[in-house]
N, C-alpha and C positions, 0 to 999 in steps of 0.2 A: 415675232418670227424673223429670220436672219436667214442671207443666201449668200452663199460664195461661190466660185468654180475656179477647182484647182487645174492648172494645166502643166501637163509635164511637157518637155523641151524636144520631145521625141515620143514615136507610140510604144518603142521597145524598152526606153525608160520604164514607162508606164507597167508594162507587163513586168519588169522586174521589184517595183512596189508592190503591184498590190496584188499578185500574185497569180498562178496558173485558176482560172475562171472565178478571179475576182476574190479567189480565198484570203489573202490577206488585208483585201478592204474589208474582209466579212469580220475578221478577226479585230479589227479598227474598231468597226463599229459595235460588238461586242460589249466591249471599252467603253467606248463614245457614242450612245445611243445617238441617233440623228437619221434624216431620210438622207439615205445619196442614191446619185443615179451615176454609172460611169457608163462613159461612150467615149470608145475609143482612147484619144491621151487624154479626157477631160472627164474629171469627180463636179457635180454637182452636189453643193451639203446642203440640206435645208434645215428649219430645228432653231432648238434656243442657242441665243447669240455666243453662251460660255462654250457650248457643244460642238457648235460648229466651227469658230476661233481652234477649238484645242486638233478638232481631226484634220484642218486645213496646216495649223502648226506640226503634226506627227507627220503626216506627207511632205511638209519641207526638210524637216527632221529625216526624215528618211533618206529623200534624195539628196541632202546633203553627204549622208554616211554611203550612200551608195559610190557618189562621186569620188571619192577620199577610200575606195578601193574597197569598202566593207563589201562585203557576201550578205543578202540581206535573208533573214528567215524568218523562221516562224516565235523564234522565242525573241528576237528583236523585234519583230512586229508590235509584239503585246506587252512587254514592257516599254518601248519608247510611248504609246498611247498611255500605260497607265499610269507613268512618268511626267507628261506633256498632262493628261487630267489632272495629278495633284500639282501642277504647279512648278515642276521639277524639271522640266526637259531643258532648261538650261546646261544640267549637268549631265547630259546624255551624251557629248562631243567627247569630255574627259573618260566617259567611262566606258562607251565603246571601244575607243581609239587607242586603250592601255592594254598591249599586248603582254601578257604575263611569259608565255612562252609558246612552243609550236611544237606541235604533235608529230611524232612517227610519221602521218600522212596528209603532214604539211596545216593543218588546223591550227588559226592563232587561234589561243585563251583570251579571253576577256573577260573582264567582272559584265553580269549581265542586270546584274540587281544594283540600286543607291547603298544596299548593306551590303553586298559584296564587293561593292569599292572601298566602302569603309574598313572593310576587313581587310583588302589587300594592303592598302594604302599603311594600316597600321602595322602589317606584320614588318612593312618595307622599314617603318620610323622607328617602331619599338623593338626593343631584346627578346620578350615574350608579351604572345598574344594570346586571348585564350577568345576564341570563338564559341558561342554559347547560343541554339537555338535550335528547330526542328530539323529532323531529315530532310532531305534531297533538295536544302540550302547549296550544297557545292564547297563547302565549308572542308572538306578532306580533298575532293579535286584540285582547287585553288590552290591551298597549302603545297600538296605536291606539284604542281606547274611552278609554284613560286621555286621549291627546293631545287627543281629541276634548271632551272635560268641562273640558280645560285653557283649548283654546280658547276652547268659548264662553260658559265663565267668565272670560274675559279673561288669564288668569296666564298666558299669554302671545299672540303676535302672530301666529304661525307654525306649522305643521308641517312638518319635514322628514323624509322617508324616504329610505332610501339603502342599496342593498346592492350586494356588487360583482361585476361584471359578468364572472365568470371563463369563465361558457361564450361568451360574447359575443369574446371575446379583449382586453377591458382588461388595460392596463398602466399603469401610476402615470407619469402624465405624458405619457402619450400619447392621447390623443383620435381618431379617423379621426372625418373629419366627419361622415356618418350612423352615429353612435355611435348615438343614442338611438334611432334605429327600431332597429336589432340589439336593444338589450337593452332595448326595452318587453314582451317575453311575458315576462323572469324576474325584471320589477318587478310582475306580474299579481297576486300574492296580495295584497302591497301595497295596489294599487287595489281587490279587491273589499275588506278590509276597511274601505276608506275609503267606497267608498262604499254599503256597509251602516249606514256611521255619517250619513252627511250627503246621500245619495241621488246618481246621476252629476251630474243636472245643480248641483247645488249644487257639488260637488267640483271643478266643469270651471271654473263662475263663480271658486272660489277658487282654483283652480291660474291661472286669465287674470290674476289680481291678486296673486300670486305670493303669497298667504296658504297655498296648499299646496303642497310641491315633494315631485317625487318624482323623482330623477336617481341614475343611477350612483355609485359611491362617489368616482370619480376625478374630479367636479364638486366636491368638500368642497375639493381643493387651493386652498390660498391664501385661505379665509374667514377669518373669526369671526362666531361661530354664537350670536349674541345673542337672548335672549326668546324663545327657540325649544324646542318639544319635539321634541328629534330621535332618531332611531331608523334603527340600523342592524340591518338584517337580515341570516343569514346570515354571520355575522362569523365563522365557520370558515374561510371561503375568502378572508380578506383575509392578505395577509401582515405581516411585521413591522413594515414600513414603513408600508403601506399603514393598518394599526390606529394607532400611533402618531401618524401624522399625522390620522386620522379624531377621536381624543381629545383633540386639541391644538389642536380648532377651537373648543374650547368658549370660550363668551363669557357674557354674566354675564346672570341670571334666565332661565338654561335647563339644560333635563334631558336630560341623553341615558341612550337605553336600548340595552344592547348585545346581539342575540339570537344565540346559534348552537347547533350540533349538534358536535361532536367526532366523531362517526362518521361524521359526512357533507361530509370534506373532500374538494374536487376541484382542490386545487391541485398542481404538476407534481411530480414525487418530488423530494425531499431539499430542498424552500421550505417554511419554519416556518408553519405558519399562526400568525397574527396573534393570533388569540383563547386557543390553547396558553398562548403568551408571554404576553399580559397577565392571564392567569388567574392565571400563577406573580409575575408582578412586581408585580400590582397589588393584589393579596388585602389587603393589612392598611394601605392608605392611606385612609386619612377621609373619609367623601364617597359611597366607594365603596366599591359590596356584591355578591357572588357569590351568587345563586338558581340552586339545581340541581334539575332534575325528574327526576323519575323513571317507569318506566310505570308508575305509580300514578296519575301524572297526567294519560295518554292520556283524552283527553277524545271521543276518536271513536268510533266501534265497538270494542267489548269486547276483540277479536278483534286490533285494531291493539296494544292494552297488551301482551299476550300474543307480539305476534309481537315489539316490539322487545323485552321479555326477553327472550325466545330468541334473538337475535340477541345482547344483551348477555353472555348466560353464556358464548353459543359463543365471542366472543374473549377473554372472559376465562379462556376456557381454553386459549384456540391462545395467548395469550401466557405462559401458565403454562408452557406445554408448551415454549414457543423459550426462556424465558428457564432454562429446565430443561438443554435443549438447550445453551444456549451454556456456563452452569455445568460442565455433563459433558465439554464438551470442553476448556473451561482447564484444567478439573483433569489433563485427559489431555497437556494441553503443558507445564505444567507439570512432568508427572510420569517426561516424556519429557527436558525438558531437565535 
């Protein structure tokens, strides 16, 4: 058994940790199972010695980012704890303190996860980046925060977004004229991130001056995609061709960023999706870098992290189990012939 008592430097420090009737200590411990008692500025921890070290280290961690002008909340609460638990809170200073860009109402971006720093970090290093992992990763917000700090520091001209239009019924080369009303609601995430970043009516002024596009993927056919930060969302649902050609638009002093899900393909059975394929073909070319998230990196309600692992194990066992399945029966034809 192990005791520490943290003390903050002030009782309104205090309040600004660990939050209005003690909620973000609750949140701490959560995380960092341990007895605390808080009175007034001071956390008593009690508990095994790794437990207690780690919630007395997130409270310094904290009040460090506090001091250094962070806004402290709820999803830095529970990542710095489960950061400082694995071991990791070293790298909590770099990755709070990386403003990607600031919002319509003044919100700096940060990577809030250790893979959404990696992700940032890469799209900054690399030409193209292809982020690769579950939902409400942040993996589409980030990208546009990053476009957005590219534009209006000049390093390029342009944004372009682009994801393809599979519930809409695109097909690669074919167009029906009111293509683009069909498939404006499943460019919608798209536009709120944009215009989180640069407000509607600014957004609307630069999409009329073709400084921002946001079209179907089956619009790339036939560019070069110059001075541009482009971003394909959703790159699960392109197929082979369709990715290929989306990569082959690249033109010079621009970044494309590639996002998808692998568990969330809706393309027709036995069509490759797009993103499969150039994960396996394109892994070890120069240029280009593979970010994988994990529900570590669920950035939404606690509750979402939790439900895609569970959804994760489960197929990783139904495929245990077929590929188990099919084993037991070669051997059986085998054993037969």
């Amino acid at each position: 058994m192990s005791e520490r008592v943290f003390t903050f430097p002030t009782y309104d420090l205090a309040q600004s940790i660990l939050g209005q009737h003690n909620r973000y200590l609750q949140m701490m411990n959560e995380v960092i199972p341990a007895d605390i008692v808080s009175r007034g500025d001071t956390v008593v921890i009690k508990g095994d010695e790794l437990q207690v070290e780690a919630l007395y280290r997130t409270l310094e961690e904290l009040v460090f980012l506090y001091k250094e002008g962070s806004t402290i909340t709820e999803s830095q609460v529970r990542i710095a704890a489960k950061m400082v638990m694995n071991g990791k809170g070293d790298a909590l200073h770099s990755m709070f303190e990386d403003t990607l860009s600031v919002t319509m109402r003044g919100k700096s971006i940060t990577p809030k996860t250790e893979g959404q720093k990696q992700y940032v970090d890469s799209i900054r290093k690399n030409t193209i980046t292809f982020g690769i992992g579950p939902a409400g990763t942040g993996k589409t917000f980030l990208a546009v925060a990053l476009a957005a700090f590219y534009l209006k520091n000049r390093n390029v001209d342009k944004i372009i977004l682009t994801r393809p239009a599979v519930e809409a019924g695109e097909r690669l080369g074919f167009l029906p004229g009111e293509l683009q009303d069909k498939v404006d609601p499943y460019l919608r995430p798209l536009y709120d991130a944009l215009h989180e970043m640069f407000g509607i009516e600014q957004v609307q002024r630069f999409m009329e001056r073709g400084t921002i596009e946001v079209a179907p993927l089956a619009y790339m056919r036939g560019r070069t995609l110059e001075n541009a930060f482009v971003i394909l969302d959703e790159a699960q649902n392109t197929t082979a061709e369709q990715m290929k050609m989306f990569l082959t638009r690249l033109g010079n002093n621009s970044k494309m960023v590639v996002n998808g899900d692998k568990t969330q393909i809706d393309l027709p059975p036995r069509v490759v999706s797009g993103l499969g394929e150039a994960e396996k073909v394109l892994r070890h070319v120069p240029g280009i870098n593979m970010v994988y998230f994990s529900d570590q990196d669920v950035v939404r309600h606690d509750l979402v992290g939790r439900i895609v692992k569970a959804y994760d194990q489960y197929h990783e066992r139904k495929l245990a189990g077929e590929t188990a399945e099919t084993n037991a029966a070669s051997k059986e034809h085998v054993a037969k012939g």
